[in-house]
N, C-alpha and C positions, 0 to 999 in steps of 0.2 A: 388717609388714615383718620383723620377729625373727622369726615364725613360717618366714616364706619364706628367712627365712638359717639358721634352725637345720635346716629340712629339706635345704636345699642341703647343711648338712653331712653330715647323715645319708645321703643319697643322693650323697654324692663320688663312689662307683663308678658309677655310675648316670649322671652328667652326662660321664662322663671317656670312659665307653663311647658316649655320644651321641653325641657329638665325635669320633670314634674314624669309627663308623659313617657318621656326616653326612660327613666329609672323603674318605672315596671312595665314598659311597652317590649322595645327590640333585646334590653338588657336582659330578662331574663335567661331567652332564648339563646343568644353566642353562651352565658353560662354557662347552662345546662349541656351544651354542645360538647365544650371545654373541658368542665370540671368533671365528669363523670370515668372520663380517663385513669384518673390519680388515685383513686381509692381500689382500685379493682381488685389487684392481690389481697387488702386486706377486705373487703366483704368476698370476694372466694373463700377465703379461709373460716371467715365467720358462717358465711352460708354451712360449711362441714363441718365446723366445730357446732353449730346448731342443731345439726341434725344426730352427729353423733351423741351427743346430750338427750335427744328425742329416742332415738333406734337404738344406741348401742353401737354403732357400726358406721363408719364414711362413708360417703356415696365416691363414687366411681367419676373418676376425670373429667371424662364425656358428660357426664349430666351436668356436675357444676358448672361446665361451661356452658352449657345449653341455658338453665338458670342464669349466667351470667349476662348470656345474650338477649335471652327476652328478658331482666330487668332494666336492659339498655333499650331494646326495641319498641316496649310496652310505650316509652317516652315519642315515639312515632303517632303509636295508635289513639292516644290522648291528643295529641294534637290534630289529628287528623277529625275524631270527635268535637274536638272544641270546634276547629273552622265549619263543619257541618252545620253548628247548632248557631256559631256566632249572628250569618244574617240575618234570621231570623230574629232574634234576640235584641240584637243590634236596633234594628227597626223596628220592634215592638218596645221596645222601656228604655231607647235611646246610648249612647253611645259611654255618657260619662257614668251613666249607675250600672251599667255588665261593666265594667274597668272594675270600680270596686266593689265589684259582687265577684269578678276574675280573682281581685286580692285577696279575698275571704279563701277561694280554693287553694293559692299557695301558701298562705299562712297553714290551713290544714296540712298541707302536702309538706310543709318543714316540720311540723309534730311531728304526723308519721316516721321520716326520717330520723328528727331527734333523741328518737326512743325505740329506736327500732332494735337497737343496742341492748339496751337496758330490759328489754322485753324479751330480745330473745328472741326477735321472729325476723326472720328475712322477705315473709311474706308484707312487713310495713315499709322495707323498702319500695317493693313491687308496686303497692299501693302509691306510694308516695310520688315514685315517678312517673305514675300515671296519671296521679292529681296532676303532678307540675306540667304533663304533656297536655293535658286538655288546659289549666290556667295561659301556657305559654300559645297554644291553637286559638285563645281567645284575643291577648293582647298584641299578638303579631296582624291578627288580622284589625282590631279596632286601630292601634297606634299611629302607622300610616294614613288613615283616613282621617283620624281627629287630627292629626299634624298638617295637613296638607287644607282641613276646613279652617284655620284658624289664623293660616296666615293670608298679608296681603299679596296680591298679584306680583308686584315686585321682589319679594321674598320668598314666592313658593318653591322655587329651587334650592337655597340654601337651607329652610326649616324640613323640605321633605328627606333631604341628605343627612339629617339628623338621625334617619332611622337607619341608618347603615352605621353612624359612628355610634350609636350605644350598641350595635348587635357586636361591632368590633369590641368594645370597648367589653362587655359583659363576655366576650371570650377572652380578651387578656385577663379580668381580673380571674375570671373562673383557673386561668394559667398560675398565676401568683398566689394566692390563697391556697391551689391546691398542693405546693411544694411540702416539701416533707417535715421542715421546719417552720412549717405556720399552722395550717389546718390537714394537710394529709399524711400526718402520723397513724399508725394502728389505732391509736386512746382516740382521737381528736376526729377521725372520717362522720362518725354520723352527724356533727357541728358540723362538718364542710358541707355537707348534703342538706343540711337546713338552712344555712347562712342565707341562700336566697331570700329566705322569707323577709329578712331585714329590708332587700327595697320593696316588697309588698306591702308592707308595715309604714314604710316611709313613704308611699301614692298614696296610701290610703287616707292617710294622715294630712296629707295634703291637695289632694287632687277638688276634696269639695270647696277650698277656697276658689278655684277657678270656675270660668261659665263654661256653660253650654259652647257650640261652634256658634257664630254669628248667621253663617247658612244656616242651620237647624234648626236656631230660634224664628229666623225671619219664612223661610222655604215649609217646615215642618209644624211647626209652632204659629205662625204667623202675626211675634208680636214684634213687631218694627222696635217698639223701644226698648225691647229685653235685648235686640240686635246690637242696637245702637250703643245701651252699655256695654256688651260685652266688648266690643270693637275698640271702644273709649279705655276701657279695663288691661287689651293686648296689645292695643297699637300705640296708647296715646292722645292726648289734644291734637286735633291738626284738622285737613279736611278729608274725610274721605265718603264722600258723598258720591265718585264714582266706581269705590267697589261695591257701597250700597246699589248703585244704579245696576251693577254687573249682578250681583245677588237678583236684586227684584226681576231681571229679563228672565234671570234660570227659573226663578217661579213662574214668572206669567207663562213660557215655555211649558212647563210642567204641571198646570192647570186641569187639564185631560188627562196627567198621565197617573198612572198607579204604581207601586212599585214592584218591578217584575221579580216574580221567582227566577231561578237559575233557568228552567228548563225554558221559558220564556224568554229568558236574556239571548239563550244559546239561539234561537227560534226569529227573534226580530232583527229584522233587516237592516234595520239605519245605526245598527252597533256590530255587525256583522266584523268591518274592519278593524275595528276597536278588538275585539275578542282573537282575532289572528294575532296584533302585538302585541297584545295582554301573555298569551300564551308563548310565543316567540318569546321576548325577551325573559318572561320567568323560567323558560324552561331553559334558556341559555346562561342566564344567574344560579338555577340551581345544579346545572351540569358542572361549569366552567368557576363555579368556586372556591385609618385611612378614608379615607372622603375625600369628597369632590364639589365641597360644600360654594366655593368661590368660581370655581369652573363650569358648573351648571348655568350660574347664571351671567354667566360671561360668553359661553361660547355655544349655549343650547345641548337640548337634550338630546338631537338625532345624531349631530356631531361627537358628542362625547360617545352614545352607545356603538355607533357605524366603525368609528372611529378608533375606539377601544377594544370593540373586537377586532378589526384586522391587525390593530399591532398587537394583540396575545396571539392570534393565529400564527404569526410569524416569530416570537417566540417559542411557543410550540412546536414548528417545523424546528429550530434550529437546538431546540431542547431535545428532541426525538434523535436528532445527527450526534451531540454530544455525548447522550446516555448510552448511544449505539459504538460510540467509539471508545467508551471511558476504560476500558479493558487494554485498548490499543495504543493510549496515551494517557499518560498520568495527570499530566494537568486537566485535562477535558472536566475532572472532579469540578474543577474550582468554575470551570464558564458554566457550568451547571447550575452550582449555586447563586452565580449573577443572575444565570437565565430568571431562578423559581422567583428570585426577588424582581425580575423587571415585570413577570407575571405578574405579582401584587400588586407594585406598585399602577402597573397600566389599568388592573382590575378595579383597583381601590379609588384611582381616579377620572375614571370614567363611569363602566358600567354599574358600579356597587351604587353610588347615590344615584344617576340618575335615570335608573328602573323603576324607582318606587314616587319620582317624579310623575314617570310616564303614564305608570299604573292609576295614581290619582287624577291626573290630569284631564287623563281623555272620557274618561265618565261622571256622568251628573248624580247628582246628589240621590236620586231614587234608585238609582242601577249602581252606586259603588257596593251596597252591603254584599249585592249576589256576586260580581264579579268579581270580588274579596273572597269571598268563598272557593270559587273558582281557583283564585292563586295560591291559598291556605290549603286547596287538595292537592295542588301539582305540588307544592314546596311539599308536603308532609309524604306524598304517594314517592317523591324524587328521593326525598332523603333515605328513606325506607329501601327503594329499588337500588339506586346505585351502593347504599350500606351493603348489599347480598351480593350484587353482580361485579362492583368494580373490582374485587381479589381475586376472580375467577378472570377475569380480560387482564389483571396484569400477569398472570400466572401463564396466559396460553399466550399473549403478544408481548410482553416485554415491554419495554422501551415503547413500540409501535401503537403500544394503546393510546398514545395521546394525539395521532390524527385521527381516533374517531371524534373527540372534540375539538380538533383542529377543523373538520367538516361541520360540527354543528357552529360553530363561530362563523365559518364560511360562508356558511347558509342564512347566519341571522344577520350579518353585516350587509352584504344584496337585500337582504329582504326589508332590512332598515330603511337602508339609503335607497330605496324604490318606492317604499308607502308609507313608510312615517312620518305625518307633519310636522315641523318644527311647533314644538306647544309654548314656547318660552313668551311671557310677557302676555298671554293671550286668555282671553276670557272663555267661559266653559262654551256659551252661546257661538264663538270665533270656533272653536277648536273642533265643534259639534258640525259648525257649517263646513270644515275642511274634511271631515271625513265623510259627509255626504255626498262629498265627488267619488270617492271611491263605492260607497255604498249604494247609491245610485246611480251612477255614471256621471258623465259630465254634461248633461243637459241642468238648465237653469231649475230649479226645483224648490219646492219648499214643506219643511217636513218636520211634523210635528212628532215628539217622543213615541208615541204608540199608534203611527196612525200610517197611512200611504202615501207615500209623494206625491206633489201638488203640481202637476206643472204650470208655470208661469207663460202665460200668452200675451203678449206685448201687441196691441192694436192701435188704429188710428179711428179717428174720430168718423171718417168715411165705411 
């Protein structure tokens, strides 16, 4: 316990920038997820009561609800907008000025909201949640990457788990605030719908006291001593002369290389097996959807993922038996309820934080923007898909719908515990060489970002 208070001291800039990052990074996002529940009866209402103000006449059941559904879905297509345009972006004018150029877009996106009332148009909700879709499509995909550049090697498991507990944390409060006696009254919804803007307001306000990532000043930048403060700025006095030494190899590494587009990432070889768990484990987070902040870096990333999916698998199976029987036996209701919480809980302390470990981890500095991209489409294309399909599979299987993700857990735990290197402790250069066993096989090799394997011939003097 001393040890973990004296490092908290040393690391003050470090936890402050966290915080800083997590309040308009993942926070928005579980929000927006949350809160948009609680007002629905009253913007139905107001949507008819607007119109009939306009026409003279109500609209018809069926349409409000249609309007109801694409002011919810619109929040997909924004986001899926945002993570398109983020890499690019990202990489051309750097990581901290799109953050708060993203806040400028949700500030606008709580006007729209906050007057949308007072205006009289339901069309400013539309608008609104489409800003917040594309603002929230840019900071989900910068916030992991800036969190994951800025700490040290021994910390990157507990700082990148941070972006699971504000995503949690911004769906509780979006729960609380939207209760009927705080902000989800009739009078009071278009405030709930803006309220976001407040941690926009509060990054923006604070994010330029922080630097740059120490990778991007030293790697992209190339000025060693803008590095060296910022480092001094997050970590502290002390010695850290060999994460500067692990920094300088990712450069000299990435001297030849350029920063690949998507279609180019998808295309080179020596990231091939990178791109398989990239894909695996986010499309098994956003199927199969608290921290694991201590656990990461305690017991490793493959263990927690491997590990966490087979015991939800097996909740799942005995969840499926329960649901099936609950008709048959009255208590069955109540192991149900333990089941959904042992779900959580094994979710929240495994897989939730360390995904977005793995996702940082296993790529370098020029190849995160596009494979960020990459995750920003599966997350927004997932949310969007399973919002349409999952009512229609519980409607025709029942109960039974939950071994089809009993099977996708199945599939991602073998597929973990087969090819995923332990990344824990290990430098980008370490992590880079473990998956060139699988990328190129297992012959000795050596292989530079954008180039062909090298093989290594071992001779004698004769």
């Amino acid at each position: 316990m001393a040890t973990f208070f004296s490092e908290l001291v040393q690391f003050q800039g470090l936890v402050q920038m966290i915080l800083v990052l997590g309040i308009g990074g993942s926070f928005p996002y579980g929000f927006h997820i949350s809160v948009i529940n609680y007002p629905s009866v009253h913007i139905r209402k107001f949507i008819n009561e607007t119109w009939i103000e306009r026409h003279g006449s109500p609209l018809h059941p069926e349409t409000i609800m249609l309007l109801w559904s694409f002011i919810v879905s619109v929040y997909g297509i924004g986001g899926l907008l945002g993570s398109l345009c983020c890499g690019y972006l990202t990489t051309r004018y750097r990581k901290k000025k799109c953050q708060m150029c993203t806040n400028l877009i949700m500030l606008i996106a709580a006007l729209f909201m906050a007057f949308s009332k007072t205006a009289k148009s339901f069309e400013m909700i539309l608008v609104g949640r489409f800003l917040y879709g594309i603002g929230t499509g840019f900071s989900l995909n910068i916030h992991p990457q800036y969190v994951g550049e800025i700490s040290p090697k021994k910390l990157r498991g507990f700082t990148n788990s941070t972006v699971a507990v504000f995503l949690t944390l911004g769906k509780f409060m979006g729960q609380v605030i939207g209760l009927r006696e705080i902000l989800g009254s009739e009078a009071l919804w278009p405030w709930l719908l803006a309220s976001s803007g407040i941690s926009a307001l509060v990054q923006l306000a604070t994010l330029p006291f922080f630097p740059d990532s120490p990778s991007y000043l030293l790697i992209q930048k190339g000025n060693e001593e803008a590095c060296r403060k910022a480092i001094r700025k997050l970590w502290g006095e002390g010695d850290h002369q060999a994460e500067i030494d692990d920094i300088m190899k990712e450069k000299v590494a990435m001297t030849s290389t350029k920063t690949l587009r998507v279609l180019e990432l998808i295309k080179e070889r020596s990231l091939r097996w990178q791109l398989y768990i990239l894909i695996i484990v986010m499309t098994t987070l956003q199927l199969c959807g608290i921290n694991a902040s201590t656990l990461i870096d305690r017991f490793g990333r493959k263990v927690l993922l491997w590990g966490g999916y087979t015991l939800m698998c097996s909740v799942l199976a005995l969840l499926t038996m329960t649901l099936s029987l609950q008709h048959h036996f009255f208590w069955m209701h109540y192991f149900s309820v333990i089941l959904i919480f042992l779900f959580v809980t094994f979710y929240g302390s495994g897989p939730s934080g360390a995904t977005v470990s793995v996702m940082v981890e296993i790529f370098s500095q020029s190849f995160r923007p596009s494979a960020f991209l990459i995750v920003g489409c599966i997350n927004w294309m997932g949310l969007f898909v399973l919002g349409m399909i999952f009512p229609l599979i519980v409607d025709n299987l029942g109960p039974f719908c939950f071994l089809i993700f009993l099977g996708i857990l199945a599939f991602s735990a073998i597929f973990i515990y087969l090819y995923l290197p332990e990344t824990k402790g290990k430098s980008i250069m370490e992590i880079k060489a473990e998956f060139n066993k699988l990328n190129f096989g297992k012959k000795e090799i050596s292989v530079t970002d954008n180039s062909l394997p090298k093989e290594q011939w071992s001779s004698t003097k004769l």
